[in-house]
Structures are given as C-alpha cells and as structure tokens.
C-alpha positions as CSV (number, residue, x, y, z in Angstrom):
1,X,38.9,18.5,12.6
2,X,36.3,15.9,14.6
3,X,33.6,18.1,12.8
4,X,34.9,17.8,9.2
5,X,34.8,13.5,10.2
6,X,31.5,13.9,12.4
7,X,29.3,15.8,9.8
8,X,28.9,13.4,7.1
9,X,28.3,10.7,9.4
10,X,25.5,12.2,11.0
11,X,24.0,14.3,7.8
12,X,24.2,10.1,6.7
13,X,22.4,8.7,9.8
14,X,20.1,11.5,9.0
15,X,18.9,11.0,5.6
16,X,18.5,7.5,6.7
17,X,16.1,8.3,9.7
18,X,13.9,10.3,7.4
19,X,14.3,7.4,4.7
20,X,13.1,5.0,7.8
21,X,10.1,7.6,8.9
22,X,9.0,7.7,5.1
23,X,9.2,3.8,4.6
24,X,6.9,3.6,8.6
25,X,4.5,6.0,7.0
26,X,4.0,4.6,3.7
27,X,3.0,1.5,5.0
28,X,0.7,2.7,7.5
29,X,-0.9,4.6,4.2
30,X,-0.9,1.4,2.3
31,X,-2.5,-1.0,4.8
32,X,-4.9,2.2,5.4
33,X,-5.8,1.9,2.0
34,X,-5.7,-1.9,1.8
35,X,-8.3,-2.0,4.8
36,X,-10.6,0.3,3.1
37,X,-10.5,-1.6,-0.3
38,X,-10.9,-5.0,2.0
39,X,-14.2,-3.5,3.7
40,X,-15.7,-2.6,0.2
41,X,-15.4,-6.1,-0.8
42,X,-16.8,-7.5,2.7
43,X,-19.5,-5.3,2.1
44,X,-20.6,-5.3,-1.3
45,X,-21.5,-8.3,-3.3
46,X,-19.8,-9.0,-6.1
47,X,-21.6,-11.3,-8.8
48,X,-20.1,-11.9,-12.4
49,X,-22.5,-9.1,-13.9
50,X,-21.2,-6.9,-11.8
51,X,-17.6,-7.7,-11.4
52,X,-15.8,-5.3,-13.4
53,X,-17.7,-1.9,-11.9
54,X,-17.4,-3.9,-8.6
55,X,-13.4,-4.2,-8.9
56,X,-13.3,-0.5,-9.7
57,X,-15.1,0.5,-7.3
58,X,-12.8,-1.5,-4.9
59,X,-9.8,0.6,-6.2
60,X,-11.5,3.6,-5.8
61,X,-12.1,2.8,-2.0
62,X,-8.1,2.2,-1.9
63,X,-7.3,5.2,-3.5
64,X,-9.5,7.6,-1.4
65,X,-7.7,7.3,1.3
66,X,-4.6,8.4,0.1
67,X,-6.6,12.1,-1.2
68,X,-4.9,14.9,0.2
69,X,-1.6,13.0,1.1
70,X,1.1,15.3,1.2
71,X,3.7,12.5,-0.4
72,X,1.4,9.8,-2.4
73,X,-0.7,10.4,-5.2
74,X,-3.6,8.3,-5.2
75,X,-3.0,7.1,-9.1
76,X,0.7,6.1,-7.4
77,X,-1.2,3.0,-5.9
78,X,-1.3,-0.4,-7.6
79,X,-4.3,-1.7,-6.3
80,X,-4.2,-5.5,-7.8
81,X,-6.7,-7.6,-9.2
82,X,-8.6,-9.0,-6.2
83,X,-8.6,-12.8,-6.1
84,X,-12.2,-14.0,-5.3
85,X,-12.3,-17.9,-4.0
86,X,-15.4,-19.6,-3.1
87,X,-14.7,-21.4,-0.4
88,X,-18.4,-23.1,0.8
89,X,-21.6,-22.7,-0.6
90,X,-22.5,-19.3,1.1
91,X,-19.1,-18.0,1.7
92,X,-16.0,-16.0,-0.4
93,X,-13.1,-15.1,0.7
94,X,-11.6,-11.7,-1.7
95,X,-7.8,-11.1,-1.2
96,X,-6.9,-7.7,-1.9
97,X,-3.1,-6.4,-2.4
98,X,-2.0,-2.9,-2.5
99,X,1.2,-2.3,-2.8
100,X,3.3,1.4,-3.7
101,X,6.8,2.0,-5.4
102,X,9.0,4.4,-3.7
103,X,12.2,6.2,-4.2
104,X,14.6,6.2,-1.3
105,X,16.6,9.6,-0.5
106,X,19.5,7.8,0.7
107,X,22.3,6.8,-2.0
108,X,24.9,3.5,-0.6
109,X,26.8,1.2,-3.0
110,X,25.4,-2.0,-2.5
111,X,21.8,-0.6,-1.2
112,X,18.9,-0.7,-3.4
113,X,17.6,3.3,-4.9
114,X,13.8,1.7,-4.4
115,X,11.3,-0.2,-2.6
116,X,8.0,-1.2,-2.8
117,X,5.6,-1.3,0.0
118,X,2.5,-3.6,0.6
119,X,-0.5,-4.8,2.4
120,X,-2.1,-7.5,1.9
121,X,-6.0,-8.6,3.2
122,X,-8.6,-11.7,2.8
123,X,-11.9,-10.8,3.9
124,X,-15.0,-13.7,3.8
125,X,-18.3,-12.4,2.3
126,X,-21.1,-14.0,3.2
127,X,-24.3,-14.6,1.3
C-alpha cells in the first residue's frame, strides 16, 4: 500500500527534475549561443552597406553552436534583430537576444505546457 501512494509522487518529482536539468541546460545552450553571436558583432564592423549580410552572419554565429545538439535544432533558435545604438562618435553598442521555445515533459493544472528561454548581450564596437 505505501508503494501504490509513493510511486506517483516520486515518478512526479521525477519528471520534474529532468524538466529542471532540461530548462539548466537550455540556457546554458542559449547564452552559449548568445555569446558567440555577441563576439561576431564585437568583432566585425557593421556599416549600412553591409548590414543585412552582417545580421546574417550574426545568426549564423548563434546557430553554430547549437550543431550537433542532441535536443535543439539550430533553426529552433530565434536569434532577434540586433539593436545597433551609437552611443559616441567612435563607439556602438549591438544588443543581441536569443531566445528558444520549449515544451515541458511535466503536465500540472495550473502550470504552464511551455517556456521560453533567453540570453541577452550588449557588446561596444569600437571604430
């Protein structure tokens, strides 16, 4: 009888521990993939001619990390637009977001079925 009442409470505690794990990794993928996408921009001019191979470039950076992942597919990535701000006459600051939208394993009334994970870095380029 105590392990017909026990088993569902720890297969529960379970399935949340993995959901937790998941969740620790994906961020640790996303910021991965944030920094790399942060030090393309910090290293590689961008100019208005060149903005729009520049930009996908930049996502390209972010999504090559995530090559060979076992659980996110590089295309899964929502790398967004960077926001470029001059802020001086020799400086730019680029903010780059990448975020990813995840299904969670574990089902509760009241808890949401996904969540979205994100990183978020501002690098100054200086010319």
């Amino acid at each position: 009888m105590e392990f017909s009442i026990s088993i569902p409470i720890m297969l529960l505690l379970t399935i949340a521990v993995f959901d937790f794990a998941k969740t620790s990794y994906f961020r640790f993928v996303v910021a991965d993939a944030a920094g790399a996408a942060s030090r393309y921009a910090a290293f590689n001019p961008v100019t208005s001619v060149s903005l729009h191979s520049w930009t996908t470039e930049l996502e390209n950076a972010a999504r090559n990390t995530v090559v060979g992942s076992a659980w996110i597919s590089p295309s899964a990535l929502v790398v967004c637009a960077p926001i470029i701000e001059q802020i001086s006459t020799v400086e730019t600051r680029i903010t780059v977001k990448v975020q990813y939208v995840y299904h969670l394993n574990l089902w509760w009334p009241g808890l949401p079925t996904q969540t979205t994970v994100s990183s978020q870095v501002a690098v100054i380029q200086a010319g």
